[in-house]
TORKOL-4160 file (C-alpha; in steps of 0.2 Angstrom, whole numbers, padded with zeros to 4 digits, m for minus):
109
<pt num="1" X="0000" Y="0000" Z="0000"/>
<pt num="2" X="0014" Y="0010" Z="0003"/>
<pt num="3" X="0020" Y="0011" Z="m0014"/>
<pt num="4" X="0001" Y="0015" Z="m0022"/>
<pt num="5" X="0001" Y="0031" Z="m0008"/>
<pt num="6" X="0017" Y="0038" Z="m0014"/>
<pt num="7" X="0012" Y="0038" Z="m0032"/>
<pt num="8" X="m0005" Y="0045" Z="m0029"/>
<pt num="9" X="0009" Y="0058" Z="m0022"/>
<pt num="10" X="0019" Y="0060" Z="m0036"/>
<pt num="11" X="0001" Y="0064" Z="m0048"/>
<pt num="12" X="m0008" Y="0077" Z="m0035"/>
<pt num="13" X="0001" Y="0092" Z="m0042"/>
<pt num="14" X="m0003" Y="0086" Z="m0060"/>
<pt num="15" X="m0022" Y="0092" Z="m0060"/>
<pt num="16" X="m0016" Y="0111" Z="m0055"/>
<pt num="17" X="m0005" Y="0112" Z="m0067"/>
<pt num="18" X="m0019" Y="0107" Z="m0081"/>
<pt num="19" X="m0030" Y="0119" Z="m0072"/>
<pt num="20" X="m0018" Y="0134" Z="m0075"/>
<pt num="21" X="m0014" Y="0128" Z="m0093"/>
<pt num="22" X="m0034" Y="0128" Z="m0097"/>
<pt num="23" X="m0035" Y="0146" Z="m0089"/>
<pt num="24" X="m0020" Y="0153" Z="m0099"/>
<pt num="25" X="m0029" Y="0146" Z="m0116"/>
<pt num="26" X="m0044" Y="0153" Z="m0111"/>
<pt num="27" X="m0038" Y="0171" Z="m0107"/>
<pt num="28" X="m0029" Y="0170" Z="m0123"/>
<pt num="29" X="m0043" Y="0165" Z="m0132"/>
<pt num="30" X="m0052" Y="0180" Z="m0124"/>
<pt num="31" X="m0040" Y="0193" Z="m0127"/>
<pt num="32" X="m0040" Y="0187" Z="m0145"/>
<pt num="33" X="m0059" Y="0189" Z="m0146"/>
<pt num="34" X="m0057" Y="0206" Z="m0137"/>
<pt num="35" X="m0046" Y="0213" Z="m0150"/>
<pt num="36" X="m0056" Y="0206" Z="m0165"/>
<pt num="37" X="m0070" Y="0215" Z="m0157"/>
<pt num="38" X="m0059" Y="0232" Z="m0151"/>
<pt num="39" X="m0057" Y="0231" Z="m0173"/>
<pt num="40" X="m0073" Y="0227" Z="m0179"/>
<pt num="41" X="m0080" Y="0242" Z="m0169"/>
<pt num="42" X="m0065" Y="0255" Z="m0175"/>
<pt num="43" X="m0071" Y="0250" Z="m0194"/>
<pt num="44" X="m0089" Y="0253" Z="m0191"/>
<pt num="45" X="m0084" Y="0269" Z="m0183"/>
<pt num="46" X="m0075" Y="0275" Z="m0198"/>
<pt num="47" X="m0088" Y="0270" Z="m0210"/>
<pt num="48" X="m0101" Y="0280" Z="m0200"/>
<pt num="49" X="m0088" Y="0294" Z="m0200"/>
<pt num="50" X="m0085" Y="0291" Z="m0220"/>
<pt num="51" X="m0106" Y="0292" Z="m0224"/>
<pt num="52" X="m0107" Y="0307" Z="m0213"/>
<pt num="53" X="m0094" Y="0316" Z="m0218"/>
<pt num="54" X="m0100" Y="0311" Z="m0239"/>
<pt num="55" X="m0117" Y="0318" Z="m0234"/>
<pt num="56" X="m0108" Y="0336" Z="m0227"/>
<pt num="57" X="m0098" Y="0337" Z="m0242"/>
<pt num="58" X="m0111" Y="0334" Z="m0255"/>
<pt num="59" X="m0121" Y="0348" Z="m0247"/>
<pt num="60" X="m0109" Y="0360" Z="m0241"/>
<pt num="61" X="m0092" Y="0354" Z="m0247"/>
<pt num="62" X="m0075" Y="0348" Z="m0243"/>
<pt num="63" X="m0070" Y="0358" Z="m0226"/>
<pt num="64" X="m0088" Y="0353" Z="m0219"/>
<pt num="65" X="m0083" Y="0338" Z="m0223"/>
<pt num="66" X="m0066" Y="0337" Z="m0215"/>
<pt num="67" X="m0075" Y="0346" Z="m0199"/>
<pt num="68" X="m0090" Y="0331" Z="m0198"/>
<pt num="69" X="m0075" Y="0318" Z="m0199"/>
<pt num="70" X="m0067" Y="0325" Z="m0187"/>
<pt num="71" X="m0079" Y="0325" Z="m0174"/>
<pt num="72" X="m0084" Y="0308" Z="m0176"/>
<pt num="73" X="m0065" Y="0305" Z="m0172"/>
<pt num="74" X="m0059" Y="0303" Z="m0189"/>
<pt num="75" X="m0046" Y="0309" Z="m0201"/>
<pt num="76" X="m0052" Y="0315" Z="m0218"/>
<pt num="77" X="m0039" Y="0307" Z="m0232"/>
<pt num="78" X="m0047" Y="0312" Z="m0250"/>
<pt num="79" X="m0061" Y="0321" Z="m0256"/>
<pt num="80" X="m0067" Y="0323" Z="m0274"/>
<pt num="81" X="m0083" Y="0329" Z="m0284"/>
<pt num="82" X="m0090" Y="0324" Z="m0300"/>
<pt num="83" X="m0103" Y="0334" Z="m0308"/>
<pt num="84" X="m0111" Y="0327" Z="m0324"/>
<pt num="85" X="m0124" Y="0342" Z="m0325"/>
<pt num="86" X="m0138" Y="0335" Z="m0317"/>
<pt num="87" X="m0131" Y="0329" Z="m0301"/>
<pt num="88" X="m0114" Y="0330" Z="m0291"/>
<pt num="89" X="m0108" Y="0315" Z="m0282"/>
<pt num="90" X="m0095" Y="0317" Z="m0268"/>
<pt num="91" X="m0084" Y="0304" Z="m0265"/>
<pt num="92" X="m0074" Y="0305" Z="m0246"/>
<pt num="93" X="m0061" Y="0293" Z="m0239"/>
<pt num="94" X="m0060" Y="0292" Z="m0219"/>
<pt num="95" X="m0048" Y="0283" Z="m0207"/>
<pt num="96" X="m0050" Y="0279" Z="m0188"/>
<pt num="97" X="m0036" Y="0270" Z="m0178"/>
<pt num="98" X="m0028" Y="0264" Z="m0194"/>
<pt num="99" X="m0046" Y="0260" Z="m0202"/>
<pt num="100" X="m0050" Y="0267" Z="m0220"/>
<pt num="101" X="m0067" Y="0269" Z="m0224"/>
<pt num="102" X="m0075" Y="0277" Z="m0242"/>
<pt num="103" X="m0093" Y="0284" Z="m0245"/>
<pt num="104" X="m0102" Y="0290" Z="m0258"/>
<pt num="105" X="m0116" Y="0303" Z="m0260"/>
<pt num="106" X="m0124" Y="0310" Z="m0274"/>
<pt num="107" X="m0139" Y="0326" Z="m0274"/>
<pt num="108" X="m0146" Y="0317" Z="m0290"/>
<pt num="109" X="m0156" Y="0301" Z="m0298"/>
């Protein structure tokens, strides 16, 4: 019996070591998750900025643009208009924490 004891022994610390290798994985796997998350919301934030900012520029123009980007904590990159008589279209490209987003819009059909 002796011998059964001391390798019952020997195995006890094996289970808390598993437990601490499962925990790390799973705070791994979190962070991961958390960062994908973190990224997905920075690229809806500068698509948002990049319609809003479209919409200011088509009906006011390019510094109205560049101030409604802003304030929706983004960085105007390029603006440009096209008009073809009988409508204009604006077309603005925003970035956000390293996220580039473009938008169109147009005061026509």
């Amino acid at each position: 019996m002796g011998s059964c004891r001391n390798s019952r022994q020997a195995d006890s610390g094996q289970a808390v070591m598993l437990a601490l290798l499962a925990v790390s994985l799973l705070m791994a796997l979190a962070l991961g998750v958390a960062q994908l998350s973190v990224g997905f919301a920075q690229a809806g934030i500068a698509q948002n900025a990049a319609d809003a900012a479209a919409l200011a520029a088509n009906t006011v123009g390019a510094v109205e643009a560049a101030n409604v980007a802003q304030l929706n904590g983004a960085r105007l990159l390029s603006y440009s208009r096209v008009d073809n008589g009988e409508a204009s279209t604006v077309t603005v490209i925003v970035e956000v924490a390293g996220h580039r987003a473009t938008a169109r819009a147009t005061d026509g059909p």
